[in-house]
C-alpha positions, 0 to 999 in steps of 0.5 A: 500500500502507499499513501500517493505523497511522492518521495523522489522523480526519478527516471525509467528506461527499458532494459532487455525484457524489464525496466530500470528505475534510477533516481531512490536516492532520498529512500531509506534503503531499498531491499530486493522484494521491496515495493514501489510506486513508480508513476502509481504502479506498484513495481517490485524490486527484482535487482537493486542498483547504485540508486534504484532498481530493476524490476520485472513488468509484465506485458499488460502492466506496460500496455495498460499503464503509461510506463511503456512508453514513458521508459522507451524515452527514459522519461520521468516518474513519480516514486513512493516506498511502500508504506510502514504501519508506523507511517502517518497516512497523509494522502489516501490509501493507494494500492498501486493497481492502475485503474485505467489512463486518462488524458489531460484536457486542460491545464490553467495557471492560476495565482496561487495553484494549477488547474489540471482537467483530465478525462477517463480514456474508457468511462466507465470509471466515471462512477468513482469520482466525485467532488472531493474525493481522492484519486490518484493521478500518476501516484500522486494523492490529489483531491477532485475539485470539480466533475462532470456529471458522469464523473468523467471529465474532472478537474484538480487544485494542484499546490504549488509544492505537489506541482514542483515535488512532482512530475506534474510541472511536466504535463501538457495538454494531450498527455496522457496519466495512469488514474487510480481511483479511491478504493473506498468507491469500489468498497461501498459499490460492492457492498451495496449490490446484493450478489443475487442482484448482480448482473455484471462485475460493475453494476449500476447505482441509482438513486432509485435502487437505493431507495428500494433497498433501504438506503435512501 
């Protein structure tokens, strides 16, 4: 688990069949074995090398994430360890599991903050967001300022310590991010749909169901 508070950029590249991360060195030192969120995608730590790692990724973690690309052109990340039960849970609770990629719509400077906008590539995670709510965009924890109805489309209020600390400062409008949303969304969908009631893995909450079953 992680918190989705980056501790270090650091750079990925590919190297025969895996991947190379280099730029830990603010870690406390890493052990083969250890996890971490590289970009919002937990890796594990196959070979360590003077400050990083190599690790083992797997076709559909690349294809479905942005690591992929961003390692064919040694490109930037976002690295967090794996969190220590002792440690204070400052952002949201992170699985390091990519829910899908979204791409970046807009972008505006504001005096005091960033206005980042971006959009689910495949909507049906729209469900899970909502107005202050957390999702973490490349690992980093952010809090969902404004959406659209369907939750698709949705902007972020980016400080200006999450926009220097971070690969953030890096975007620009057309790119594309990794999304994680808030586990706790999924949770309470789960919950609520009675397994006998259930006609896919991603059912359809409505104001009406809820009604019906008490929870209104």
């Amino acid at each position: 688990m992680f918190t989705g508070l980056v501790q270090s950029v650091g750079r990925i590249e590919r190297r025969s069949g895996a991947v190379l991360v280099s730029g830990c060195k603010p870690f406390a030192p890493l052990a083969v074995g250890d996890s971490v969120a590289v970009d919002g995608v937990c890796l594990t730590a196959a070979e360590l090398v003077s400050d990083g790692f190599r690790a083992d990724v797997s076709e559909e973690t690349l294809n479905r994430t942005t690591l992929g690309r961003k390692a064919d052109r040694g490109g930037a990340v976002n690295l967090e360890p794996a969190l220590r039960l002792s440690d204070r849970l400052g952002g949201h609770l992170v699985s390091g599991h990519v829910d899908a990629t979204g791409e970046v719509v807009g972008l505006e400077a504001l005096p005091k903050s960033w206005s980042l906008t971006i959009r689910w590539r495949d909507p049906r995670f729209g469900r899970y967001v909502c107005e202050k709510a957390s999702i973490a965009v490349d690992g980093i924890s952010l809090t969902v300022a404004h959406c659209s109805d369907d939750g698709v489309t949705f902007s972020l209020a980016v400080i200006p310590h999450s926009w220097d600390a971070t690969t953030l400062r890096e975007l620009v409008v057309g790119d594309v991010v990794n999304l994680e949303a808030d586990q706790l969304a999924r949770y309470a969908e789960r919950l609520l749909v009675p397994a006998e009631n259930r006609q896919s893995s991603e059912p359809d909450l409505t104001a009406d169901w809820l009604a019906a079953h008490g929870w209104s």
